[in-house]
C-alpha positions as CSV (number, residue, x, y, z in Angstrom):
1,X,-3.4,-34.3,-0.4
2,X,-6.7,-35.0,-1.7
3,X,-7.9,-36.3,-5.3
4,X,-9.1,-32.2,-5.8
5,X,-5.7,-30.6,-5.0
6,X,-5.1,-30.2,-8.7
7,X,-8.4,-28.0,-8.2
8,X,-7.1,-25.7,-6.2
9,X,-4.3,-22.8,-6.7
10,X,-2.3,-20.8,-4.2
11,X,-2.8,-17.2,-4.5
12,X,-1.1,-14.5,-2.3
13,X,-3.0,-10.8,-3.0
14,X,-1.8,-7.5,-1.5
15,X,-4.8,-5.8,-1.3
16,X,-3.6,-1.9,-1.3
17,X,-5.2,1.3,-1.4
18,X,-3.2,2.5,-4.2
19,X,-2.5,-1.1,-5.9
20,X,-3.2,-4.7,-5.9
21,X,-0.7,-7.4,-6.6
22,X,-1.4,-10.9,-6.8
23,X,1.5,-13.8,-6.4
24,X,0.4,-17.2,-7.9
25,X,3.6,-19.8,-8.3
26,X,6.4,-17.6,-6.8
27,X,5.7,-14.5,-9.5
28,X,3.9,-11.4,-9.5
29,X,1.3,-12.0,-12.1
30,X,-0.7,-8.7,-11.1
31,X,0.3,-5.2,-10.2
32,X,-2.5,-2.8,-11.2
33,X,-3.9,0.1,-9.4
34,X,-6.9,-0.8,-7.1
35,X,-9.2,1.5,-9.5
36,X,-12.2,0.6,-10.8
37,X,-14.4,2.7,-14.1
38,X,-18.5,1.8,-13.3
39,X,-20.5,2.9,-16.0
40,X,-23.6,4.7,-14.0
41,X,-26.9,4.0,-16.5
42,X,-25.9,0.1,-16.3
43,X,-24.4,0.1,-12.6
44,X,-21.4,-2.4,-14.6
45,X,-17.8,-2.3,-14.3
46,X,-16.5,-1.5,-17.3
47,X,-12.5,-1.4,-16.3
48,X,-10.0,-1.9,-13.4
49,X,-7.0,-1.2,-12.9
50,X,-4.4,0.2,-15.4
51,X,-7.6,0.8,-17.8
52,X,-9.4,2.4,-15.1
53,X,-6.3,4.7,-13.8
54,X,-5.9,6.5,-17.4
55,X,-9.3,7.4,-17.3
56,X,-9.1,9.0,-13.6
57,X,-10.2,12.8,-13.8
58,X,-11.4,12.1,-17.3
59,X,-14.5,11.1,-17.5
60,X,-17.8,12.4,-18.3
61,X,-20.8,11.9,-16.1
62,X,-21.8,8.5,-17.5
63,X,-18.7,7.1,-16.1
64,X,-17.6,7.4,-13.0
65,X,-13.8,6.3,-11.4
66,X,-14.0,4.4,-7.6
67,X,-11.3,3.6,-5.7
68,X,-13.1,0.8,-3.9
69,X,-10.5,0.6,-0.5
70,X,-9.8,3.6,1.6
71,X,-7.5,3.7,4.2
72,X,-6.3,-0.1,3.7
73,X,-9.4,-0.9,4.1
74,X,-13.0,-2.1,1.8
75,X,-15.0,1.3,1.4
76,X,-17.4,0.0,-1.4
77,X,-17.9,-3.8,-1.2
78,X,-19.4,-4.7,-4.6
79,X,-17.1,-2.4,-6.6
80,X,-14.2,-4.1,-4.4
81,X,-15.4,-7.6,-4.9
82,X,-15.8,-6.6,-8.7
83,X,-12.0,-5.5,-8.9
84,X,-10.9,-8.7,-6.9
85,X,-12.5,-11.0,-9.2
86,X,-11.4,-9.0,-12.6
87,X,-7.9,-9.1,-11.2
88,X,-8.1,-13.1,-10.5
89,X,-9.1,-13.3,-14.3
90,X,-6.0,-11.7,-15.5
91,X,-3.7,-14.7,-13.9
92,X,-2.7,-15.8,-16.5
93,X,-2.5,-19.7,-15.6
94,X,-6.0,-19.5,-14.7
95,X,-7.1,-17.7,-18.0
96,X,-6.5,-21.2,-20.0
97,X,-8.5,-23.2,-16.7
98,X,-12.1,-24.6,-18.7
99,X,-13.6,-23.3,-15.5
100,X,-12.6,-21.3,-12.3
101,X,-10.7,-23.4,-9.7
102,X,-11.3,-22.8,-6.2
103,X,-8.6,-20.9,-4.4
104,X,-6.6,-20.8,-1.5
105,X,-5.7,-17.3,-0.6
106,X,-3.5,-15.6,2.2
107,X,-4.8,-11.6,1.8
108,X,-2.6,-8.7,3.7
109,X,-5.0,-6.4,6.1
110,X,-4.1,-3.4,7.9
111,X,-3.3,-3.9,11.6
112,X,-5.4,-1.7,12.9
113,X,-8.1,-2.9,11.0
114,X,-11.7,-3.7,13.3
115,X,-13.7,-7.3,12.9
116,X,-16.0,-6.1,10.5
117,X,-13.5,-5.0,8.3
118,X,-11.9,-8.0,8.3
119,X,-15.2,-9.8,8.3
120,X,-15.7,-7.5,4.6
121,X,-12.2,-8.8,3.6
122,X,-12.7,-12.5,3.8
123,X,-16.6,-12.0,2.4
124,X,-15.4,-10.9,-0.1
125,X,-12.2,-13.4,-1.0
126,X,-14.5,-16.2,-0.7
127,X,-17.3,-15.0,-3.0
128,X,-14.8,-15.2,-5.1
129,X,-14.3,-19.0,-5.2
130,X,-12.2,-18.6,-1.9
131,X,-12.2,-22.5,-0.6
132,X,-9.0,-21.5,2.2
133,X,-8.9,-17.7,2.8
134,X,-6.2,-16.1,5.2
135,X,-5.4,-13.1,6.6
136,X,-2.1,-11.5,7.8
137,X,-0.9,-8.6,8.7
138,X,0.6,-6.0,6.4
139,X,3.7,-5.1,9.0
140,X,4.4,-8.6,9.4
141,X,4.0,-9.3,5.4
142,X,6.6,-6.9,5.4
143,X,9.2,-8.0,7.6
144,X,8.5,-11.8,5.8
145,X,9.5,-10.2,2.4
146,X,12.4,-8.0,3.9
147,X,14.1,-11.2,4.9
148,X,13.8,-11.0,8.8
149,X,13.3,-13.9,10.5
150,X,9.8,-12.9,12.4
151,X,10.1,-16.2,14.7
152,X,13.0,-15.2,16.8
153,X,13.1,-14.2,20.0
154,X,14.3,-10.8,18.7
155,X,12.8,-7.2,18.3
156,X,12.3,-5.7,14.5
157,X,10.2,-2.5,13.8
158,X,9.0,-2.3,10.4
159,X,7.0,1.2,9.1
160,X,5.0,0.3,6.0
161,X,4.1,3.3,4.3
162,X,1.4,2.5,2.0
163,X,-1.6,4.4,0.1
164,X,-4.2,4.7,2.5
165,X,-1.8,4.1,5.9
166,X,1.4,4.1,7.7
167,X,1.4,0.8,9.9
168,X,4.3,1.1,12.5
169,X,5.0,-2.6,13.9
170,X,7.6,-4.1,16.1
171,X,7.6,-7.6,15.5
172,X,8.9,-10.7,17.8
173,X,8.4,-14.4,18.1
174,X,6.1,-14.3,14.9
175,X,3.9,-11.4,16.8
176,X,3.2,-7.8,16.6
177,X,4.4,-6.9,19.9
178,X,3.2,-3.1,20.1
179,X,1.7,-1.2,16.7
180,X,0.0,2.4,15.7
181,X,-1.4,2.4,12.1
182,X,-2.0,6.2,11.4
183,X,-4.0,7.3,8.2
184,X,-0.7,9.9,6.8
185,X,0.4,7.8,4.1
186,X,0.6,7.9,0.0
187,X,-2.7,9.4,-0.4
188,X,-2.2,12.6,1.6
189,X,0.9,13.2,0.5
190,X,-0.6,13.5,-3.3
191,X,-3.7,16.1,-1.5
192,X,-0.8,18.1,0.0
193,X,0.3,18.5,-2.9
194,X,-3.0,19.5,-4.5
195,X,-3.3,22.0,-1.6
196,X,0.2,23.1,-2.2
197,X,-0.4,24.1,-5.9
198,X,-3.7,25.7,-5.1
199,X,-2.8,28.0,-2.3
200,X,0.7,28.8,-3.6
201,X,0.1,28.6,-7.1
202,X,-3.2,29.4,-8.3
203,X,-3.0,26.4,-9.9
204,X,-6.0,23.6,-10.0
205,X,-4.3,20.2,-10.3
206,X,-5.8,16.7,-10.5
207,X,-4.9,13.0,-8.9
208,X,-2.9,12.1,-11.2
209,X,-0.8,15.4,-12.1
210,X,-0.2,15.6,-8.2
211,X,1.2,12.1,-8.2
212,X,3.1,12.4,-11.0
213,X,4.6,15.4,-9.2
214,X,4.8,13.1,-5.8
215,X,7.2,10.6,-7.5
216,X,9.1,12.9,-9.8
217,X,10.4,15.4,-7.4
218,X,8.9,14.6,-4.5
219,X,11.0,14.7,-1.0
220,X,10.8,14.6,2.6
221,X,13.8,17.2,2.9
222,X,15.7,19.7,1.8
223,X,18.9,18.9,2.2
224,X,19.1,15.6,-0.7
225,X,22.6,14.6,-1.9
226,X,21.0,14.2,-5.5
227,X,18.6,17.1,-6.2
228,X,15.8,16.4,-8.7
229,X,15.8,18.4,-11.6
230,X,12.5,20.9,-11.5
231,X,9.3,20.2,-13.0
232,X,7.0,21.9,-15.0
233,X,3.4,21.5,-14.2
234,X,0.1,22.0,-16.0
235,X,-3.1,22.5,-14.8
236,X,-6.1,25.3,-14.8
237,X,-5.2,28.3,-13.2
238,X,-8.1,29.6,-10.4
239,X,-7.9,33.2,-11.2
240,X,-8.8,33.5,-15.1
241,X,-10.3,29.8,-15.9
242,X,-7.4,29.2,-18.3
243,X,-4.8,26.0,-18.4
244,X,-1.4,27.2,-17.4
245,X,1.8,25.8,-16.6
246,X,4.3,26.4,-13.4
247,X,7.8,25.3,-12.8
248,X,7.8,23.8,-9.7
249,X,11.0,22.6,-7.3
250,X,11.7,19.6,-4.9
251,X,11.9,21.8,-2.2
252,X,8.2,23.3,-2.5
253,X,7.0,19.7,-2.6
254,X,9.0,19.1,0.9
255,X,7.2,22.0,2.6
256,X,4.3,20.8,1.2
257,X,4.7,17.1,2.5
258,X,6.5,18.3,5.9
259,X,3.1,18.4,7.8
260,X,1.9,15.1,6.9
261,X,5.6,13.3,7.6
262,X,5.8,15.1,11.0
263,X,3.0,13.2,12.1
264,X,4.4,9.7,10.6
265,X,7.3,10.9,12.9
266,X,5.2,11.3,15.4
267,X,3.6,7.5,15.0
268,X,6.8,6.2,14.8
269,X,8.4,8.0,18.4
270,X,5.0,6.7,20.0
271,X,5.5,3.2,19.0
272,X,9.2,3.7,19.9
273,X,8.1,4.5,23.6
274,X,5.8,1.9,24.2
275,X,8.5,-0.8,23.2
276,X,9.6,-3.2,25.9
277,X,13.1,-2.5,26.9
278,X,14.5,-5.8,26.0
279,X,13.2,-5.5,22.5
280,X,14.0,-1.4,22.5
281,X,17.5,-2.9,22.5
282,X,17.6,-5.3,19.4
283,X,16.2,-2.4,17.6
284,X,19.4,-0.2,18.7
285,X,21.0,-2.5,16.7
286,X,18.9,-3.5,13.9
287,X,17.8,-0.4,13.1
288,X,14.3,0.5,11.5
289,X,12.8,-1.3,8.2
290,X,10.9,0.7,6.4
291,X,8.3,-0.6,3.2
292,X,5.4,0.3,0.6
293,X,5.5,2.8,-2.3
294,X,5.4,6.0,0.3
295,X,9.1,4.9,1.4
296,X,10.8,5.6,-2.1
297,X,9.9,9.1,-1.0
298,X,13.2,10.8,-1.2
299,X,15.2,11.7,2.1
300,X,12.3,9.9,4.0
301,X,14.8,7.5,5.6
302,X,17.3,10.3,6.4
303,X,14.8,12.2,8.2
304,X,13.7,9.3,10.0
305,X,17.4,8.8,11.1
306,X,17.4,11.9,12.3
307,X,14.4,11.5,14.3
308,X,15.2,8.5,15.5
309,X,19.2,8.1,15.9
310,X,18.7,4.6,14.5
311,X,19.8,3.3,11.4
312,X,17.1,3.4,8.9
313,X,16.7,0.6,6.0
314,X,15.0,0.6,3.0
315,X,13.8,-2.7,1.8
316,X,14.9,-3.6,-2.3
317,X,11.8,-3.1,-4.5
318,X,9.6,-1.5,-1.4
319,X,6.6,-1.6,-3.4
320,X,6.3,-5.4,-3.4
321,X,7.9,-5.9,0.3
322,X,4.2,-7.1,1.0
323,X,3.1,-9.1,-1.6
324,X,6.7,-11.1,-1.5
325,X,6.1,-11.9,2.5
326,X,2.1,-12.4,1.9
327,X,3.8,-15.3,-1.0
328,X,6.2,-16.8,1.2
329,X,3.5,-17.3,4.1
330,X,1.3,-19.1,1.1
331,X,4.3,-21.2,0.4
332,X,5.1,-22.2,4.1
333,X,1.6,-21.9,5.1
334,X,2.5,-24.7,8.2
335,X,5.4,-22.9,9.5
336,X,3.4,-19.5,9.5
337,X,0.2,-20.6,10.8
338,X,0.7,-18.8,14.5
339,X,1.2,-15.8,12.1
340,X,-2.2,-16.0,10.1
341,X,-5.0,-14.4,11.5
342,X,-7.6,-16.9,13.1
343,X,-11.3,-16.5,12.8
C-alpha cells in the first residue's frame, strides 16, 4: 500500500445498454439509464441518465436523445465517455473530493465482444481518470453476484438477458467454458412491441410507451398462474393522424415477444449441445441461472423449463446480478485475477 492509496477509489460499473450502475464501497450509488440529451447547435451534453430518459421521444430538433451503447457494446464513443464521466460525478463520496481521485475500476463487457471493442471500453474508463481499469465478463459477473462459486471444478450455465444481448455461459474453474451471446434481448422485445401495436392496432407507439407496456404486462406465455390485469394504451393512430387509446392484453404482448424468445431458445439449446459431458451433468442438477432486467419477463423461466427439462432459477434483484459480481471481483480483486480479462 502506497502513500497515494488514499488517492484512489474502487469503483465497479455495469456498463448496460439499457442502464449503468456503479458500486463504490459495497453500495449501488448509480442506477440510471445509459441515455444521454446532446444539445445539437453546441454539440454539449446537456443530461444523462434519468434526466435524459424523460425527455426520450420528446424533444425538438435542437435536442437530440443518444443511447451511446448498442448491443452491450460503445456505439458513439464521446457521448459514451461523456455519460461515464457524468455518472462518476454523481458518487456521491467523490462529489465532496477538492479534486477527482484516480480510480480503479473493474467494467462488465459482453462475451462476445471483439478487441476493438474492448480496446473502446478501457479508452474510455481511463480517460476518465482510470489509474487500474479491468474487464470481466458479464456471464461470469453474473454467476459472482448469484452466489455460485465460479472456481470449482463444477459446471453452471448462466443466461444474462440484458438490453442490448442475451449472453448464454457455462462457467467452470473461474472460466467460460462454451458461450453464444445473441443480440434478442430487452431492446427487441420493446420493437416487437412497437411492431405489434402498429400492425395489429393501427396504433403509433414510442420507446417509452412500448416499455412501459414490456414491464407492465409483458410475458413470454400464455399460460401465467397470475394474469396481469389489461392495459390501456395511448398513442397516434396511423389511419386518421389522431391520438387514440387501445386496451391491450398480456397475451397479445406474448405473441408479440414469441419470435424473439424462440430464438433466445434457440441460443440456449446451442450452447446446451456444445457442453462437455462431464459439465452437461452438473447442470442436470444445478439447473439454469438466469439474470438482467429481460429475465423479470413473466413466464420466461417456465418456458425455458420447458425447453430445457432443467430446473430454471431466477437470481433475487436480477437487475443488479451484474453489478453485485462486477463489486465482489473489485473487492477480492487477488482471488479473481485469473477471472479478469488480461490485456
Amino acid at each position: 500500500m502506497g502513500f497515494f492509496d488514499f488517492l484512489t477509489e474502487d469503483i465497479a460499473i455495469d456498463l448496460g445498454t439499457a442502464n449503468t450502475l456503479i458500486i463504490h464501497n459495497d453500495k449501488v450509488v448509480v442506477d440510471s439509464p445509459s441515455i444521454v440529451a446532446r444539445d445539437r447547435i453546441s454539440g454539449k451534453i446537456i443530461a444523462a441518465g434519468k434526466e435524459a430518459a424523460m425527455m426520450q421521444g420528446k424533444t425538438h430538433e435542437n435536442i437530440k436523445t443518444i443511447r451511446p451503447l448498442k448491443d452491450g457494446v460503445i456505439a458513439d464513443f464521446e457521448a459514451s465517455e461523456q455519460m461515464i464521466s457524468m455518472f462518476i460525478k454523481e458518487i456521491p463520496a467523490l462529489k465532496k473530493r477538492l479534486f477527482t481521485p484516480s480510480l480503479r475500476m473493474v467494467i462488465c463487457i459482453p462475451s462476445g465482444i471483439t478487441e476493438v471493442e474492448m480496446r473502446a471500453v478501457k479508452d474510455s474508463a481511463e480517460r476518465v481518470n482510470g489509474k487500474e481499469v479491468y474487464l470481466i465478463h458479464e456471464p461470469m459477473a453474473a454467476a459472482i453476484g448469484i452466489g455460485v462459486d465460479i472456481m470449482q471444478p463444477k459446471g453452471n450455465m448462466i443466461v444474462d438477458i440484458g438490453g442490448g444481448t442475451t449472453e448464454i455461459a457455462v462457467i467452470a474453474l473461474g472460466g467460460i467454458v462454451c458461450d453464444k451471446s445473441v443480440k434478442v434481448a430487452g431492446d427487441v422485445f420493446t420493437n416487437d412491441i412497437i411492431y405489434y401495436m402498429r400492425t395489429q392496432h393501427n396504433l403509433f407507439i414510442g420507446e417509452r410507451t412500448a416499455e412501459k407496456i414490456k414491464i407492465q404486462i409483458g410475458s413470454a406465455t400464455e399460460d401465467l398462474e397470475t394474469i396481469p390485469e389489461d392495459m390501456n394504451v395511448q398513442g397516434r393512430d396511423l389511419l386518421t393522424g389522431k391520438p387514440k387509446q387501445v386496451e391491450i392484453s398480456f397475451r397479445e404482448i406474448a405473441k408479440a415477444l414469441d419470435k424473439s424468445i424462440l430464438r433466445i431458445e434457440d441460443a440456449v439449446m446451442e450452447t446446451l449441445s456444445q457442453t462437455p459431458p462431464e459439465l452437461a451433468a452438473d447442470i442436470y442438477n444445478t439447473g439454469i441461472y438466469l439474470a438482467g432486467g429481460g429475465s423479470m419477463l413473466r413466464g420466461l423461466d417456465k418456458r425455458l423449463s420447458q425447453k430445457t427439462d432443467l430446473p430454471v432459477y431466477i437470481a433475487e434483484d436480477p437487475l443488479r446480478a451484474i453489478v453485485r459480481g462486477t463489486g465482489i471481483t473489485l473487492k477480492n480483486l487477488e482471488r479473481f485475477k485469473p477471472v479478469l480479462i488480461q490485456e
